[in-house]
C-alpha positions in Angstrom: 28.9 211.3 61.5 30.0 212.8 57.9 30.7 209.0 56.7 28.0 207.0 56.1 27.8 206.3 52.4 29.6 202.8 52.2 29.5 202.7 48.4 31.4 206.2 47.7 33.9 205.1 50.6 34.5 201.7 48.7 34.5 203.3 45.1 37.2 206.3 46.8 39.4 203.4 48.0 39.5 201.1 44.9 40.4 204.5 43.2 42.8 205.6 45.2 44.8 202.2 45.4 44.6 201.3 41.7 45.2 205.4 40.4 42.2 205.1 38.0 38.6 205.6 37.7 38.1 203.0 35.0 39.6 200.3 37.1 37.6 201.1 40.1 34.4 200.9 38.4 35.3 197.9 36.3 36.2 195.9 39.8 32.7 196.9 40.8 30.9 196.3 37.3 29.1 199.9 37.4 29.7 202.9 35.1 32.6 205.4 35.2 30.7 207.9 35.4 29.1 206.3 38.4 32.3 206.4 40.5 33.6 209.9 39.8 30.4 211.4 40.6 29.6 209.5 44.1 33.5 210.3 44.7 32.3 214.0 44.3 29.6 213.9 46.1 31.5 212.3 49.3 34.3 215.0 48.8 31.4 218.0 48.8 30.1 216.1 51.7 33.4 216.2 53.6 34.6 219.8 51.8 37.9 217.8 51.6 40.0 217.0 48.2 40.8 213.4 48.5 42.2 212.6 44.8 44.6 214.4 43.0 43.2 213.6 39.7 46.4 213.7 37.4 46.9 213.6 33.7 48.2 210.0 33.7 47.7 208.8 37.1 45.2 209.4 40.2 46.7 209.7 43.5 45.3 210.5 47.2 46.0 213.8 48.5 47.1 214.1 52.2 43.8 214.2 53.3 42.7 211.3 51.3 45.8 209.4 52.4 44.6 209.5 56.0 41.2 208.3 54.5 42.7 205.4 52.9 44.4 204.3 55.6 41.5 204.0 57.5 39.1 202.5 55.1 42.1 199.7 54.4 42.1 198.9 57.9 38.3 198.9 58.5 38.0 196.5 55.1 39.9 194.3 56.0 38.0 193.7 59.5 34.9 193.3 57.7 36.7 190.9 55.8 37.6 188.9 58.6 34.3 189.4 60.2 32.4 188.1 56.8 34.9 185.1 57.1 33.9 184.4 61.0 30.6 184.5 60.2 30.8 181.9 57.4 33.1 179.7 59.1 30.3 179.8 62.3 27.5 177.6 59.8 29.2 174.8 60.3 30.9 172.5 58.0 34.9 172.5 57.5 35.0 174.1 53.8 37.2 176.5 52.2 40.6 176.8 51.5 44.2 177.0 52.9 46.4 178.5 51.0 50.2 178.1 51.8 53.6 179.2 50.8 56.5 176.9 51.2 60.4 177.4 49.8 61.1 174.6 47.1 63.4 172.7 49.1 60.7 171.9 51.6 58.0 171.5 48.9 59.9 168.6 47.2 60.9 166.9 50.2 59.4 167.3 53.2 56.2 168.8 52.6 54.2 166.3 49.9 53.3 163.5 53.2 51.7 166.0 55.4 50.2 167.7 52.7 48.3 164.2 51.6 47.4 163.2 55.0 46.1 166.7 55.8 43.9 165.9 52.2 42.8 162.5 53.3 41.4 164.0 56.6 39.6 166.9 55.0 38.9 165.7 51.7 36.4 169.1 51.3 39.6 171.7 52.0 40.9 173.1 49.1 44.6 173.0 49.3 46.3 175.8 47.1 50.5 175.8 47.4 52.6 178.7 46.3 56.5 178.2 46.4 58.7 181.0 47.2 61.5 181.9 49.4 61.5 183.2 52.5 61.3 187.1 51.9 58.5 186.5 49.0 56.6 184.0 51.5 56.7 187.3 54.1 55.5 189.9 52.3 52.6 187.7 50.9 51.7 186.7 54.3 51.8 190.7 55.7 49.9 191.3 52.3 46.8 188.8 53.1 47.7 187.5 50.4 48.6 184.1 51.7 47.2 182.3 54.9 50.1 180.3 56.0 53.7 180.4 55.2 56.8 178.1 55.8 59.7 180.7 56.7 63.0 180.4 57.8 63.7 182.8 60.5 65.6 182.7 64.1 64.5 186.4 64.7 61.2 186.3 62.5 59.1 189.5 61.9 57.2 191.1 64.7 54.4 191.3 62.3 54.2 188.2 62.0 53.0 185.0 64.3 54.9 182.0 64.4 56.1 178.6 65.3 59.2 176.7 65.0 58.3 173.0 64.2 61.5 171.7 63.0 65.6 172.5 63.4 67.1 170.9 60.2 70.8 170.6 59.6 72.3 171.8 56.0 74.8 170.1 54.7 77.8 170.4 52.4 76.4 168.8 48.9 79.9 167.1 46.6 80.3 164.4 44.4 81.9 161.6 45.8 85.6 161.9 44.4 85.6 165.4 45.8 88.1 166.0 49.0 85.9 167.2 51.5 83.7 163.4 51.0 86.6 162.0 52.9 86.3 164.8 55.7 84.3 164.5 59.4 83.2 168.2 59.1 84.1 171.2 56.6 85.6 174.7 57.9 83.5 177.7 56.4 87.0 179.1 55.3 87.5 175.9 53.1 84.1 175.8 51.8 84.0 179.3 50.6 87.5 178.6 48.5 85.2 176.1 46.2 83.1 177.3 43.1 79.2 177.2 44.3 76.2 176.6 43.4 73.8 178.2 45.0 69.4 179.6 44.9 68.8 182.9 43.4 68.4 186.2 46.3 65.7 186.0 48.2 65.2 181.9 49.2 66.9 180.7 52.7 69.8 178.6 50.9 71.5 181.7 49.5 70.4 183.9 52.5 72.0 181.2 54.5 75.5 181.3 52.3 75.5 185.4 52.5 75.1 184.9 56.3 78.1 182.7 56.8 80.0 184.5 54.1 79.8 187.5 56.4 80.4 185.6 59.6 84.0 184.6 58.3 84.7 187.8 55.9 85.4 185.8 52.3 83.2 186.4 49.2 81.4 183.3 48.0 82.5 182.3 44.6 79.2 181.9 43.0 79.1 179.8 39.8 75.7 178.7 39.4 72.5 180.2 40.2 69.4 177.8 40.0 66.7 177.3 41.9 66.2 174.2 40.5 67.0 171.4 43.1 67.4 168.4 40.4 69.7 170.8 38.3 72.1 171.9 41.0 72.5 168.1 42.5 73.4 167.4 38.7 75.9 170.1 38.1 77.6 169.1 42.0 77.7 165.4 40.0 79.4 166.4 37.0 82.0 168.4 39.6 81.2 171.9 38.2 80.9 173.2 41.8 79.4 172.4 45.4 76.5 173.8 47.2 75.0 173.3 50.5 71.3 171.6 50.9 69.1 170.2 53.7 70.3 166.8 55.1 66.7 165.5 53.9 67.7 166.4 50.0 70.6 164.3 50.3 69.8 161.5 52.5 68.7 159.0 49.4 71.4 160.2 46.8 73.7 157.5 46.2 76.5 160.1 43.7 76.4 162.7 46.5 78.2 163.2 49.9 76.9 165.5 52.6 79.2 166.5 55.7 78.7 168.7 58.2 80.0 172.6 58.8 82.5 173.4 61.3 80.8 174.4 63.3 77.5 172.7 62.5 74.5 174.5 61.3 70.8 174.3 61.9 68.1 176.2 60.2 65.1 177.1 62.3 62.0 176.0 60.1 58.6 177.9 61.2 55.1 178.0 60.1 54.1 181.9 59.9 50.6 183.9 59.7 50.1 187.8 59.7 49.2 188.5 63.5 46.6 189.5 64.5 45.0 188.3 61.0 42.0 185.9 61.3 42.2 182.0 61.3 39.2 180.2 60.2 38.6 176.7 60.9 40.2 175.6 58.0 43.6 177.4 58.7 43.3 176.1 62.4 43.1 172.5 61.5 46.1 173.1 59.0 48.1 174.3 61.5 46.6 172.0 64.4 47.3 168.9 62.4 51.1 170.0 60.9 52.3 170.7 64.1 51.1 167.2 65.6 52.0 165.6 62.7 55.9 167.2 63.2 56.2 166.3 66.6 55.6 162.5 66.2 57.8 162.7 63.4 60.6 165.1 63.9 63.1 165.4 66.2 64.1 168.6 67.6 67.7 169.5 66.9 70.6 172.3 68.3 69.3 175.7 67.0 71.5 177.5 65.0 75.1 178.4 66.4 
């Protein structure tokens, strides 16, 4: 077997994923010099180029490309395997670290995530917020452990599990016309001014969907992702929007009604397949998904 120096292997794939020598041997506090030369020595050893070493830029050749595939994949097993091994000692340390879309953050999320706390007061707790696609590729990149997605047909790549169907509503101030109506038409709704989350989070992924579904071109007048921000401009009448019936339940100056027909957004907890789960991430998910079905009630999926 032709690969048995660990060191050059590791040194050839921090080079060839960051396209610099420097880089690599900074992330590994050694010497340039260091790097290029045990890179050399692994490509005599193979009597394969691996790096096209560029003016500007480093870059794997074909051969190194098929390398780096490889040693990704074989990293990221020991990885997992240096994680299963510390996890095995014993105690329930470490850290969870979890995506969750704004909407959820502010009003759904903040109980579980104290009682979780209060039961593992040694857990490190680290939130991102995101929307959906962002909260994906993070997930696929390793980059987060557990994500909050909205998805009726969710990734292949990924592993998940629906713990809650939530109704979105239309969101108008209280002198508007549709406060008087039982349920709102998607025809009707998309003749009003909107306000609505920037590309990429499940409330405007959710608009473009139904915009599609009955052919009209939403009207967009504000974007924001800013939940406080768009329930003021829906007071002050500048235009409508459409939010989870658990953003609007306590707001006194706001009206929700349902779509005709009504919709339900299929909320999931996500992690990358096949990825590894310590302890930590176990009792995370363990203790969510016990803590939703005392507390939630599972609604009509989505139409």
């Amino acid at each position: 077997m032709r690969l048995t120096d660990l060191t050059a292997l590791r040194y050839f794939m921090l080079v060839a994923e960051s396209g610099s020598f420097t880089q690599a041997a900074q992330h590994q506090g050694v010497a340039q010099p260091a790097v290029s030369m045990a890179i050399r020595k692994l490509e005599k050893q193979l009597d394969t180029q691996l790096l096209d070493r560029g003016e500007k830029r480093v870059r794997p050749t074909e051969e190194g490309q098929v390398l780096l595939t490889h040693l990704q994949k074989v990293w990221q097993e020991l990885i997992y395997a240096d994680q299963a091994l510390h996890h095995m000692q014993g105690l329930l340390k470490g850290e969870v670290r979890i995506g969750i879309p704004s909407m959820l953050g502010s009003y759904y999320f903040p109980p579980i995530l104290m009682a979780f706390k209060s039961k593992y007061p040694d857990l490190q707790l680290s939130v991102y917020e995101a929307g959906t696609r962002r909260l994906q590729a993070l997930l696929l990149a390793g980059e987060l452990d557990l994500g909050v997605i909205v998805a009726d047909t969710p990734p292949t790549s990924l592993q998940t599990h629906t713990f809650l169907h939530e109704e979105m509503l239309v969101c108008v101030p209280q002198d508007h016309a549709f406060a008087a109506m039982l349920a709102v038409p998607y025809t009707e709704f998309f003749q009003e001014d909107l306000v609505l989350f920037k590309q990429g989070y499940f409330h405007r992924d959710y608009i473009e969907a139904l915009s599609k579904e009955v052919g009209i071109q939403p009207k967009i007048a504000f974007e924001t992702n800013l939940i406080p921000l768009t329930k003021a401009i829906v007071r002050q009448g500048f235009g409508i929007s459409t939010l989870l019936r658990m953003v609007i339940a306590e707001e006194a100056e706001l009206v929700g009604i349902p779509f005709d027909p009504p919709v339900y957004l299929p909320l999931s907890l996500a992690w990358k397949k096949g990825a590894y789960l310590s302890r930590a991430h176990q009792a995370f998910i363990d203790f969510m998904l016990a803590s939703t079905q005392t507390e939630s009630k599972i609604k009509p999926a989505m139409p």
